[in-house]
C-alpha positions in Angstrom: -10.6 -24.8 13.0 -7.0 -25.0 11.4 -7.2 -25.2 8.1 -4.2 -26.6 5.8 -2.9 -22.8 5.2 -2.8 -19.8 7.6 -3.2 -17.3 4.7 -4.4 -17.3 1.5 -3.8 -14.7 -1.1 -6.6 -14.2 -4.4 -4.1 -12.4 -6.4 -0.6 -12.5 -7.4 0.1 -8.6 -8.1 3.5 -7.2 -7.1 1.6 -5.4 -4.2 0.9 -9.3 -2.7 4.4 -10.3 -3.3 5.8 -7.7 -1.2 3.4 -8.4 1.6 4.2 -11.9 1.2 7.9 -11.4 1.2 8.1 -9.4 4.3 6.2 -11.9 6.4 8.7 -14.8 4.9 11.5 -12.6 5.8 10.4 -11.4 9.2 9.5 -15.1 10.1 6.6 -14.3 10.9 5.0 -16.3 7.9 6.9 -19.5 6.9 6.4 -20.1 3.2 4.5 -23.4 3.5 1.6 -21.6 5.7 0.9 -19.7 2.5 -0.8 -20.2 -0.8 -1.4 -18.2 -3.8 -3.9 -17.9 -6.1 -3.8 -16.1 -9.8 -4.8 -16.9 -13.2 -1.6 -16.2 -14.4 1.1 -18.5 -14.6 3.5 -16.6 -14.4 2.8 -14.3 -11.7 2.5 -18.0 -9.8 6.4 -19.0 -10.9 7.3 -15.5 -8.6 5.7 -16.9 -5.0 6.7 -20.6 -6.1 10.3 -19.6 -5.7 9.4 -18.5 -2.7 8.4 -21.8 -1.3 5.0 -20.5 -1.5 2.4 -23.1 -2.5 0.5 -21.8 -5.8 -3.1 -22.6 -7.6 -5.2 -21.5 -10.0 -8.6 -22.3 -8.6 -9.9 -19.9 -5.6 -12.2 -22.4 -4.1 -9.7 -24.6 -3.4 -7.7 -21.9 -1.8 -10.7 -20.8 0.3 -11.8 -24.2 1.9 -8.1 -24.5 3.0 -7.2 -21.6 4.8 -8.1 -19.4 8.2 -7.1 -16.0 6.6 -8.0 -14.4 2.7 -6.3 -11.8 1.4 -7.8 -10.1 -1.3 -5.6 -8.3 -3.8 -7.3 -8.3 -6.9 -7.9 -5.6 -8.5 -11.5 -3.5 -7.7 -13.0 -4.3 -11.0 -12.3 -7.9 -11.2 -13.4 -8.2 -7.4 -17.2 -9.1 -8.7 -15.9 -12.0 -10.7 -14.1 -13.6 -7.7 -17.4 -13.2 -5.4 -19.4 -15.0 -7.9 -16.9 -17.6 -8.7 -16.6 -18.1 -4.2 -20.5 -17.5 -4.2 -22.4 -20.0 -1.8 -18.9 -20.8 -0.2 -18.3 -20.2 3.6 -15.1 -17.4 3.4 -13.1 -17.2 6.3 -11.6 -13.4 7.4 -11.4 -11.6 5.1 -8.1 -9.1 4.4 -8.8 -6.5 1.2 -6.1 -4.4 0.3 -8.8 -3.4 -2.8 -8.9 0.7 -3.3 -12.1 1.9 -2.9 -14.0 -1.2 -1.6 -16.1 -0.6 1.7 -16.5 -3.5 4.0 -20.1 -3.8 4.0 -19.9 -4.0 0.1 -17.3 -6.8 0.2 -18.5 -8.9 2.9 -21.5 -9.1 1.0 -20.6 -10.4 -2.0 -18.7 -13.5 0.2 -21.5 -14.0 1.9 -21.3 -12.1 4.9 -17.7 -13.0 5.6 -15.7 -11.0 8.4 -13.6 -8.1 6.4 -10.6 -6.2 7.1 -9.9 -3.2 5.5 -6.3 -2.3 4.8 -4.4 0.4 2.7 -1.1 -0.6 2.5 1.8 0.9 -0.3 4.0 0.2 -2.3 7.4 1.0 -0.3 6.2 -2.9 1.7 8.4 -4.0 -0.6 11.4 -2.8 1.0 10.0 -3.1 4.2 9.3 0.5 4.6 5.6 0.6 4.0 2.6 2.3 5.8 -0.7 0.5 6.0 -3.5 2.2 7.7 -6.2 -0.6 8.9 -9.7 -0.8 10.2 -9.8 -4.1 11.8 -12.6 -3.1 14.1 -14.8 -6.5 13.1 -12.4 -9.0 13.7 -11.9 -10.8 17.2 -9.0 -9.4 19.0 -7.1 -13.0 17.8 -8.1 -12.1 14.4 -6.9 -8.2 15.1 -3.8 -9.3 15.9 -2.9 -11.5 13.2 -3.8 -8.7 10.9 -1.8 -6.1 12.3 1.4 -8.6 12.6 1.4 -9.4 8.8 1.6 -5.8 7.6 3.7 -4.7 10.6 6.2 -7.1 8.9 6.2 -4.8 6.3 6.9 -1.7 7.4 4.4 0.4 10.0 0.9 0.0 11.0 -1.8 2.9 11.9 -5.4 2.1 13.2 -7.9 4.2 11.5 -11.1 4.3 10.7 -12.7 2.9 7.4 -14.4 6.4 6.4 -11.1 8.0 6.5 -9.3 5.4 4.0 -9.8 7.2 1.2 -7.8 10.1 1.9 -5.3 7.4 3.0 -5.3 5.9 -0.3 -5.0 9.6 -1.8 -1.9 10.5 1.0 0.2 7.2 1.3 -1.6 5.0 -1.1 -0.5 6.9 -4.5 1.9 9.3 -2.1 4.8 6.8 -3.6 4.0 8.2 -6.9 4.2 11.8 -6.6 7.6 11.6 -4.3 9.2 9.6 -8.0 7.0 12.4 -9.2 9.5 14.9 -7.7 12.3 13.2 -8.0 12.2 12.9 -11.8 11.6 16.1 -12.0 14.3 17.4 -9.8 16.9 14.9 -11.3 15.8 16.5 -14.8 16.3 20.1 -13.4 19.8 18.9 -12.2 20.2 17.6 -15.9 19.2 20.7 -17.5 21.5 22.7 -15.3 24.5 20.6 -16.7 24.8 17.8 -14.3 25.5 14.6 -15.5 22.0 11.7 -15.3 24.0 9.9 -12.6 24.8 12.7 -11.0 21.6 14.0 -10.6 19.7 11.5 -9.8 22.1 10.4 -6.9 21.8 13.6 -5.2 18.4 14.5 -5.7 17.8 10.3 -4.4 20.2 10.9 -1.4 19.1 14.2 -0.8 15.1 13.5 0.0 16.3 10.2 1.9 18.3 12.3 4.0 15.6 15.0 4.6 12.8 12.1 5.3 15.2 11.1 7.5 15.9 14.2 9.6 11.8 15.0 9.6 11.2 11.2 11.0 13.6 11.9 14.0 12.8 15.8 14.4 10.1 17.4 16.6 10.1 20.2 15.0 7.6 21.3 12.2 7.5 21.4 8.6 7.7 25.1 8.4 11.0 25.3 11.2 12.3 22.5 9.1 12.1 24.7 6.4 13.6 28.2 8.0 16.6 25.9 8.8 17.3 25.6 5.4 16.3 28.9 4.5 18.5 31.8 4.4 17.0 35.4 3.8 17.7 36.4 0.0 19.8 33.2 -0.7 19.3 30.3 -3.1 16.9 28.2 -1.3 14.3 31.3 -0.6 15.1 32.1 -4.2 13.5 28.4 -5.1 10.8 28.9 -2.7 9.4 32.0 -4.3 9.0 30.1 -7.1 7.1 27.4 -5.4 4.8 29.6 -3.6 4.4 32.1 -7.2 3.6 28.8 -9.2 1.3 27.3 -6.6 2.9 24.1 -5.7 1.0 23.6 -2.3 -2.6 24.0 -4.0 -1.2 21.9 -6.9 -0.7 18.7 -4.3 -3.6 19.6 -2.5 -5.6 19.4 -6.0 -3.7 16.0 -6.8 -4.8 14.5 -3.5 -8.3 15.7 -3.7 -8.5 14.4 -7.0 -7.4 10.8 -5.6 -10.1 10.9 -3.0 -12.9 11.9 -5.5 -11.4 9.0 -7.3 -11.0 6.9 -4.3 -15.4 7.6 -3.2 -16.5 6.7 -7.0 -14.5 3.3 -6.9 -16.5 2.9 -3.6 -19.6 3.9 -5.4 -19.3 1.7 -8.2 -19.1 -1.6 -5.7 
């Protein structure tokens, strides 16, 4: 059955604004097919200047729409459930870390539930979301997939493998600022100006992304192309490799998916 609304959002986090603004701005969302629900006023005035029809009350949202999203954060999840409990919730989309499918379609009642990991480079329209849609009718599937290929790139993948998902391209936008800090404060320390730095270590990873996105060849050639025997670069390598910078991201990433498992343990 139509309902009012072809999406409906439970949570107004900067993570559902870009979502939402890349479906406005690809058309393939027009405003008023969209309402958002938060408790906080102000996160509301953000999607209202949208267009975006706002409320405060999630059962009203519910009864009017033929897709959720849920974007709350994992903890506060159980207090949404039992506010919707006894309700009939349409498909579900969760963007929540951590939350299995069975667990959330459970607590709304045995709803239909998407599982997506999206990131937080959606909001320039260069995000990856990985998604296990496997549930959903192939209409359902589809709608799914369109919305967050708005925002950037989709990959198909199964739900046990979303947590290292989460730990790769889920925090991955972290560690790259991560790196980039720290390389524009090396630059700093090594008498360039702020500015200066920070534009060339900036330009400088956009331009390698770039050349690895369009390339064929692997990490490691990519790597000998830069490297010259005895010169600066292998200089800066040996340093890498003597302070144990791959085990120190592969640490980080395990970490996030031990991190990732106990969320999913505590739903």
């Amino acid at each position: 059955m139509n309902q009012k609304y072809r999406l409906g959002v439970i949570g107004g986090g900067f993570m559902a604004y870009a979502i939402l603004s890349g479906a406005i701005g690809s058309r393939f969302l027009a405003s008023d097919e969209i309402v958002v629900s938060d408790p906080n006023s102000e996160n509301l005035m953000r999607f209202a200047k949208l267009g975006i029809h706002t409320v405060s009350d999630n059962c009203a949202l519910v009864k009017n729409c033929n897709y959720i999203l849920v974007a709350v954060k994992p903890q506060v999840f159980p207090a949404v459930a039992r506010e919707l409990n006894g309700m009939h919730v349409p498909t579900v989309l969760s963007i929540m870390a951590g939350k299995r499918k069975a667990a959330v379609s459970a607590a709304l009642g045995g709803a239909k539930v998407a599982r997506i990991m999206p990131n937080l480079p959606c909001s320039v329209g260069e995000g990856v979301s990985a998604i296990d849609a496997i549930d959903l009718s192939s209409e359902e599937k589809k709608f799914v997939f369109s919305l967050f290929d708005s925002v950037g790139r989709t990959l198909e993948i199964e739900e046990g493998m979303l947590d290292a998902v989460t730990a790769v391209s889920g925090s991955g936008p972290a560690y790259v600022f991560l790196f980039l800090k720290s390389l524009t404060e090396a630059g700093v320390r090594e008498g360039l100006t702020p500015m200066q730095a920070k534009t060339l270590a900036v330009q400088t990873m956009k331009g390698a992304v770039k050349m690895a996105e369009n390339s064929e060849t692997s990490f490691e050639e990519s790597i000998a192309a830069v490297t010259s025997k005895g010169g600066t670069t292998a200089a800066a390598l040996a340093c890498f490799e003597r302070d144990g910078f791959a085990g120190i991201v592969e640490s980080a990433v395990s970490a996030a998916v031990r991190r990732a498992e106990e969320l999913s343990d505590e739903s």
